[in-house]
FIKOLGU-607394 format. One line per field, with one value per residue (C-alpha): x, z negated, y negated; residue in three letters. Coordinates in nm, 4 decimals. Layout:
% FIKOLGU-607394
xx: X	...
zz: Z	...
yy: Y	...
kepa: ALA	...
END
This chain:
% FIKOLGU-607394
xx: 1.5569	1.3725	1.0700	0.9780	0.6638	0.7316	0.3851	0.3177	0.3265	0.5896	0.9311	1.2057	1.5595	1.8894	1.9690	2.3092	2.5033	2.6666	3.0308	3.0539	3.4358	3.7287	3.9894	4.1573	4.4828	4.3074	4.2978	4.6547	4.9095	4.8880	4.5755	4.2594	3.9501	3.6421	3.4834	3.0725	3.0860	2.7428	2.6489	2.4437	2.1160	2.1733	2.1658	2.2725	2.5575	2.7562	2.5693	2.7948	3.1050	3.3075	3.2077	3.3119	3.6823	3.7369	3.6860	3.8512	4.1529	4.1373	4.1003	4.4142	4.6295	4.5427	4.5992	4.9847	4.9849	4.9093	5.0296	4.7543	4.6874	4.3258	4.2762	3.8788	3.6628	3.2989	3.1347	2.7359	2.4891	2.4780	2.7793	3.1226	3.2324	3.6163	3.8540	4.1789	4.5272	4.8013	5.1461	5.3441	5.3117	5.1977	4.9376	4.6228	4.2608	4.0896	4.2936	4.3035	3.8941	3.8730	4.1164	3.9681	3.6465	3.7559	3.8931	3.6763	3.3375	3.5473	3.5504	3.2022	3.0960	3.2610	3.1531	2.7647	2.7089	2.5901	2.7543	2.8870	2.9104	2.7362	2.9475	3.0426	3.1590	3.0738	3.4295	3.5108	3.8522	3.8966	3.9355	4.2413	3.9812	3.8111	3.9495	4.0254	3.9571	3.6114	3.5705	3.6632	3.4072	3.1448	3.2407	3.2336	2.8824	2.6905	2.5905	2.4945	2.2625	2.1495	2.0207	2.2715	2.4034	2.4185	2.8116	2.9992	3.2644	2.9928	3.0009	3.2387	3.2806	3.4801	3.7975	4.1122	4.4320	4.6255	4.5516	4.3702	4.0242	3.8474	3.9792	3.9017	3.5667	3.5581	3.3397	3.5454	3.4993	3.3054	3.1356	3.1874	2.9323	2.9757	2.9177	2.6046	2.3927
zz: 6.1909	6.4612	6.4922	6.6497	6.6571	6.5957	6.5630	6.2531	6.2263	6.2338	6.1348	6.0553	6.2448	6.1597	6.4911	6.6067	6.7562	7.0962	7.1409	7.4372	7.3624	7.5499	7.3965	7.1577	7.3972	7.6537	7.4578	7.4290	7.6808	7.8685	8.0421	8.0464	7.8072	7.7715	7.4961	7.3795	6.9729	6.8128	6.4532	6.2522	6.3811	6.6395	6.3557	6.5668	6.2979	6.5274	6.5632	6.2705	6.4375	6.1279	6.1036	6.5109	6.4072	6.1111	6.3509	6.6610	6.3900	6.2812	6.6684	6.7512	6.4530	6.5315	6.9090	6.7913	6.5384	6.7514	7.1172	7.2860	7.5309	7.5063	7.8404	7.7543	7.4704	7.4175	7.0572	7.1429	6.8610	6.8235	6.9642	7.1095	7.4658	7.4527	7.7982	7.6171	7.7632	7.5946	7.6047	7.5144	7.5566	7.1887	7.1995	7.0366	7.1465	6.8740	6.5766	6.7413	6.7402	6.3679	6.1839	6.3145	6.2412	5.8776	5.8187	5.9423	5.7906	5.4734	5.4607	5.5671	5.3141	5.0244	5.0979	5.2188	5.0635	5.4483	5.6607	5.9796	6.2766	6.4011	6.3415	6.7410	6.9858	7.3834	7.5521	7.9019	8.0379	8.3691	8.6729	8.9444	9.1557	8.9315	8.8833	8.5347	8.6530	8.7702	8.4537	8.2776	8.5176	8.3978	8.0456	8.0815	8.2450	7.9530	7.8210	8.1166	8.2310	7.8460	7.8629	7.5968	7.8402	8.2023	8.2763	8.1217	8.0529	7.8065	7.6015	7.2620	7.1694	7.4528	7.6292	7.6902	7.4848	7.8590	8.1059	8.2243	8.1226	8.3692	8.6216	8.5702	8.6079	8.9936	9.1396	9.2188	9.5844	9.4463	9.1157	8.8092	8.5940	8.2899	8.4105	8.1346	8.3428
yy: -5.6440	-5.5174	-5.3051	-5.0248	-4.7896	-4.4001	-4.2929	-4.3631	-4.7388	-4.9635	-4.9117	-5.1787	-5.0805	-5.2824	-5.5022	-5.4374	-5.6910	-5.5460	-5.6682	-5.8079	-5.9868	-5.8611	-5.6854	-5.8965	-5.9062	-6.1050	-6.4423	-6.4270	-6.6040	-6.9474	-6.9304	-7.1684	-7.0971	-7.2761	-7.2624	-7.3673	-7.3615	-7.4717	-7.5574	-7.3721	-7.3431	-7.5911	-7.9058	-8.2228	-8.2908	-8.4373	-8.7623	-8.8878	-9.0397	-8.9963	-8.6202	-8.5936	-8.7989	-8.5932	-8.2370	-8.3923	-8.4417	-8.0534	-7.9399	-8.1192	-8.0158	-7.6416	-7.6777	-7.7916	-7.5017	-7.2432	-7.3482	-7.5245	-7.8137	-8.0112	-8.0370	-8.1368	-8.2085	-8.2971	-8.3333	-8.3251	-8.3376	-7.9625	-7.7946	-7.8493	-7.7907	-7.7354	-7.6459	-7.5640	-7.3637	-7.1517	-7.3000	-6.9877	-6.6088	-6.5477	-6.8274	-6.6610	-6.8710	-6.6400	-6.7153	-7.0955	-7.1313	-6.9269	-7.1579	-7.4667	-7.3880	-7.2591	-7.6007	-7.8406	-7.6140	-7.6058	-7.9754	-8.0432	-7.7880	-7.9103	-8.2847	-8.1570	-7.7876	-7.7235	-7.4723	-7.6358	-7.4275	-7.0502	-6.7518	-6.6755	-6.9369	-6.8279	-6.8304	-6.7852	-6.7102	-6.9041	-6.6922	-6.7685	-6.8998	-7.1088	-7.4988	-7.6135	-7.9789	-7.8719	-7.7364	-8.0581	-8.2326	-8.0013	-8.0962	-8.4412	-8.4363	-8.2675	-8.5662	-8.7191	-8.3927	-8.3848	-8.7788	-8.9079	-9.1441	-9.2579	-9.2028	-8.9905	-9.2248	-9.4145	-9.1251	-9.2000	-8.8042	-8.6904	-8.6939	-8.5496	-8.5235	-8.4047	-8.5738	-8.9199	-8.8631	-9.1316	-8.9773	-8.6309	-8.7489	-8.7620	-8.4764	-8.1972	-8.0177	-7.7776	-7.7798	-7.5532	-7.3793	-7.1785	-6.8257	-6.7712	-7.0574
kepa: UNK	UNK	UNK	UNK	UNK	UNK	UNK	UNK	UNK	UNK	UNK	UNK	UNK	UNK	UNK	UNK	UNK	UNK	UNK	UNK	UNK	UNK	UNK	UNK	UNK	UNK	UNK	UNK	UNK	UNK	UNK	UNK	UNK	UNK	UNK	UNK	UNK	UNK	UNK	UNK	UNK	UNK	UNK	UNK	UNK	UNK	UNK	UNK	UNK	UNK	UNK	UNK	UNK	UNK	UNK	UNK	UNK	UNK	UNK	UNK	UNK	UNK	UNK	UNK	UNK	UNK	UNK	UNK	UNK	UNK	UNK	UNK	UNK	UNK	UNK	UNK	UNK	UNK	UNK	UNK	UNK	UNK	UNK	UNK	UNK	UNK	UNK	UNK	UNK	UNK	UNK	UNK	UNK	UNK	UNK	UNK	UNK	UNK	UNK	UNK	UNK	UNK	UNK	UNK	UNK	UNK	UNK	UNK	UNK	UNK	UNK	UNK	UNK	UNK	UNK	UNK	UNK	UNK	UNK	UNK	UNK	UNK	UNK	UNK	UNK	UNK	UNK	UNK	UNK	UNK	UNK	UNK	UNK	UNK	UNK	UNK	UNK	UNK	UNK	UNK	UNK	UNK	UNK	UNK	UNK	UNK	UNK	UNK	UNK	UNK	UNK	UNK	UNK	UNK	UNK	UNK	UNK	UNK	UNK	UNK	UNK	UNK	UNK	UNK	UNK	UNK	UNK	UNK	UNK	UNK	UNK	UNK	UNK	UNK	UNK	UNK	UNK	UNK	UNK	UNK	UNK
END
């Protein structure tokens, strides 16, 4: 709720979300996405290597299921960085991201009685003139920029199920940052 003045003292008005996704049709189709998903209330949950395996499993059987690469993953404590690409024409990044999130907060719900992740991941669609392996650079940094470790190769909840993740963690020519930053 928010609150507002009219005069007369305060009065409580229903806060309304603005939409501010793209029309459903523009997460379909082989493109890149990257993708910020954070647990509820920012929780570091994903300390727990076992809770990271058992969601890097889910992520991986839904990329298969509905036509996506991993090109780059990073579990931190609180949230999941994810650069991911359609394979096909009818490859759907929102029904990707819902059903993996239904299945691994099912599972950590029914084992902890917790809720796992927020209700709307941040997404970004990768221009033409952005680089996916920039992206993946900025991915693989986060821990590094966050303290976590001192290389980012040190860090055990991140890779790449595409492509060789070491290297993919040369500096690009020019640097990518999420478009929110």
């Amino acid at each position: 709720l928010r609150y507002r003045d009219n005069g007369e003292g305060c009065v409580a008005i229903p806060f309304r979300r603005i939409n501010i996704r793209l029309p459903r049709s523009s997460y379909i189709g082989p493109q890149w996405y990257f993708l910020t998903t954070c647990t509820l209330d920012r929780i570091p949950r994903f300390q727990d290597g076992r809770l990271v395996a058992e969601a890097l499993g889910f992520l991986v059987e839904e990329a298969q299921t509905h036509g996506f690469e991993i090109q780059a993953y990073c579990f931190m404590p609180d949230h999941l960085h994810l650069l991911t690409n359609g394979t096909h024409l009818a490859a759907d990044c929102l029904a990707f991201i819902k059903t993996f999130k239904q299945r691994s907060s099912f599972t950590f719900k029914q084992r902890s009685g917790h809720r796992l992740w927020q209700d709307r991941p941040y997404d970004h669609i990768l221009r033409p003139d952005e680089s996916w392996q920039a992206a993946t650079y900025y991915i693989g940094m986060n821990p590094v920029r966050k303290g976590l470790c001192e290389r980012p190769e040190d860090w055990p909840y991140s890779g790449s199920l595409t492509v060789d993740w070491k290297r993919m963690l040369t500096p690009p020519e020019e640097l990518w940052v999420p478009h929110w930053k």
